[in-house]
VEXNUGU-912526 format. One record per residue: residue number from 1; residue in one letter; x negated, y, z of N, C-alpha, C, O in turn. Coordinates in steps of 0.1 Angstrom, whole numbers. Each point is the difference from the previous one (the first is absolute). Last residue first. Layout:
BEGIN
   resi   resn     n.u     n.v     n.w    ca.u    ca.v    ca.w     c.u     c.v     c.w     o.u     o.v     o.w
    NUM      a       X       Y       Z       X       Y       Z       X       Y       Z       X       Y       Z
...
% end
This chain:
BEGIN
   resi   resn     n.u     n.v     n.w    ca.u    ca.v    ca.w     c.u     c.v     c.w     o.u     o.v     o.w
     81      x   -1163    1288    1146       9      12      -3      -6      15      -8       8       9      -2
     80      x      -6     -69      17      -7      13      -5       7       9       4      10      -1       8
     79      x     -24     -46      13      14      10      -4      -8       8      -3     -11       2       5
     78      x       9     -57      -2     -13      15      -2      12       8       0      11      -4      -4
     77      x     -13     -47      22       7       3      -5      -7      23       1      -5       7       9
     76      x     -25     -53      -4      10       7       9      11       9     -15      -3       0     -12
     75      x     -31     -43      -2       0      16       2      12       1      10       8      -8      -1
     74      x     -43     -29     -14       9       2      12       3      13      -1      -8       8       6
     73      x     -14     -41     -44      -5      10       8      13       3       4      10      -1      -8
     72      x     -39     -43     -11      12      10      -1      -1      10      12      -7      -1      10
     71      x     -18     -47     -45       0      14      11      13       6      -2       8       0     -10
     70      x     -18     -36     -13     -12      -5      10       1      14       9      -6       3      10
     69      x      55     -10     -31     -19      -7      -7     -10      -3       9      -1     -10       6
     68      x      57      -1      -9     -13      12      14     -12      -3     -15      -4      -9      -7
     67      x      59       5      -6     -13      -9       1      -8      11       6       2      12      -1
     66      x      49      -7       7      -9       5     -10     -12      -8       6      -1      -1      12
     65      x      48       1       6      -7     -12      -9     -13       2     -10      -4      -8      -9
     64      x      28      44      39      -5     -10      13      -6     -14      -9      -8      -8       4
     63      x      15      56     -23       4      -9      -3     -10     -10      12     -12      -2       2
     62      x       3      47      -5       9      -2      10       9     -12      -6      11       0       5
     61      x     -59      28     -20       8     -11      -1      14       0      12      -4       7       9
     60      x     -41      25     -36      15      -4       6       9      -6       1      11       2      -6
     59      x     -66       1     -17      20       0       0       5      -4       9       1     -12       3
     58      x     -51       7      -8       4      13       0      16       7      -4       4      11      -2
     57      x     -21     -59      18      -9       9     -17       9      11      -2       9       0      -9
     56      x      19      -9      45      -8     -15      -5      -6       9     -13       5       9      -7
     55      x      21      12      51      -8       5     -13     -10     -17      -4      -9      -5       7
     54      x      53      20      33     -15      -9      -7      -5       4     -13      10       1      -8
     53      x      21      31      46       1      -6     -15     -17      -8       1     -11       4       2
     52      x      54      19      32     -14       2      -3       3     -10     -17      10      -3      -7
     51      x      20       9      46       4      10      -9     -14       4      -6      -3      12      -2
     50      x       5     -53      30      16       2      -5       4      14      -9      11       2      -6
     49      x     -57     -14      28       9     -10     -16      10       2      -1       5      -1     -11
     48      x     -19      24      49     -12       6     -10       4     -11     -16       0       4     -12
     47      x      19     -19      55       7      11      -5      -6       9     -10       7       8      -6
     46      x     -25     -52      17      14       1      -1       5      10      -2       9       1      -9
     45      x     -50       0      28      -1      -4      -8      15      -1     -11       1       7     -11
     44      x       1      -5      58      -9      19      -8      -2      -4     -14       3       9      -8
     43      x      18     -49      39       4      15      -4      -5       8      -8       5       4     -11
     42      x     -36     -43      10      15       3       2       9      10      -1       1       6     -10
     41      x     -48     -32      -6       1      13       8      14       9       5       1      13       1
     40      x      -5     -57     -25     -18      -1       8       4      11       7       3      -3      11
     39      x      32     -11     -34      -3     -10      11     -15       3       6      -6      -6       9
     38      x      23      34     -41      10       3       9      -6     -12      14       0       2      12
     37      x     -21      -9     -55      -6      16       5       5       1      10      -8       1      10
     36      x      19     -36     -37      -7      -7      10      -5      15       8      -5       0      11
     35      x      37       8     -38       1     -10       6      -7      -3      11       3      -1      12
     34      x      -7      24     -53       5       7      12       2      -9      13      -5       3      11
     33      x     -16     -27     -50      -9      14      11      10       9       6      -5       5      10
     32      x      29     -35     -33      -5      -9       7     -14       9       9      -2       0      12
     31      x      27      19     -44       9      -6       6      -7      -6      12       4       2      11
     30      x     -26      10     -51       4       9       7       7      -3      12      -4       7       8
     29      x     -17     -48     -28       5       8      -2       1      15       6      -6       0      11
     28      x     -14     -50      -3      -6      14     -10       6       9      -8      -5       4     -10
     27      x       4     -44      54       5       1     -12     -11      13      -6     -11       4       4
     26      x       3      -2      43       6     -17      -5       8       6     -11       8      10       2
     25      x     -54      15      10      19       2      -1      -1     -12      -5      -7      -5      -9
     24      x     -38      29      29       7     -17      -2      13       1       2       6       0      10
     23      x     -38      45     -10       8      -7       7       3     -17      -9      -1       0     -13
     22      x     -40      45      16      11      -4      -7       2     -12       7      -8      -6       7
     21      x       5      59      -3      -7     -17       7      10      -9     -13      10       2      -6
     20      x     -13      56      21      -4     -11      -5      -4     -15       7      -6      -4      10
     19      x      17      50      14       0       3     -14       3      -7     -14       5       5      -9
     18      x      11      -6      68     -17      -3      -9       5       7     -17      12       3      -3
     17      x      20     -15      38      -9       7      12     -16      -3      -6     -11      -5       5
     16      x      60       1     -20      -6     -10      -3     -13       1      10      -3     -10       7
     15      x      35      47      -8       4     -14       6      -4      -8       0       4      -7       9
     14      x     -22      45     -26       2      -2      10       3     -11       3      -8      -7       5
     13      x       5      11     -47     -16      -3       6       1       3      13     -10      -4       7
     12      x      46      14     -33      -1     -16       4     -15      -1       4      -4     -11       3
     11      x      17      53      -6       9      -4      10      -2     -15      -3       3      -7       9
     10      x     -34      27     -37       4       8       9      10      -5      13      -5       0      11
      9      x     -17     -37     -49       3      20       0       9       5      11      11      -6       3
      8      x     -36     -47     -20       9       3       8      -1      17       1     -10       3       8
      7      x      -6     -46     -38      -4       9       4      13       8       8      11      -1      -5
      6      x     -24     -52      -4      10      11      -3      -9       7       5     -10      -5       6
      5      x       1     -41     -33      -7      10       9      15      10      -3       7       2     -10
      4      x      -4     -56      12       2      21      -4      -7       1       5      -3      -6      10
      3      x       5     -47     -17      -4      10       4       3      10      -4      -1       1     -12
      2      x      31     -42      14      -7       8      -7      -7       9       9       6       4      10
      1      x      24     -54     -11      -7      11       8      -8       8     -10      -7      -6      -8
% end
């Protein structure tokens, strides 16, 4: 079990229905914070990860085997133009 702190932006600070907290993920992977994210806050959460991105120490991660550090941040997926 590991503590995160996540920070959560715009559409995942919706779904998450806060900004920040930090959570108790079984294991410590990326993989394992989507995870436990989809089982805390379901649908809405789920679809904000499926075209979003975890940011571990300030890198974008989408390897589900990547080590968590002590923090990570919940981005929605951004469109420019």
């Amino acid at each position: 079990m590991a503590d995160v702190r996540v920070r959560y932006f715009a559409a995942a600070a919706d779904a998450a229905g806060r900004p920040d907290e930090t959570l108790e993920v079984p294991g410590a992977t990326v993989g394992d914070l989507r995870a436990a994210l989809v089982a805390r806050y379901g649908e809405p959460m789920e679809r904000v990860l499926r075209s979003g991105s975890i940011l571990v120490d300030g890198i974008v991660s989408r390897d589900p085997q990547r080590a968590l550090g002590t923090g990570a941040d919940v981005l929605p997926r951004f469109s420019g133009g």
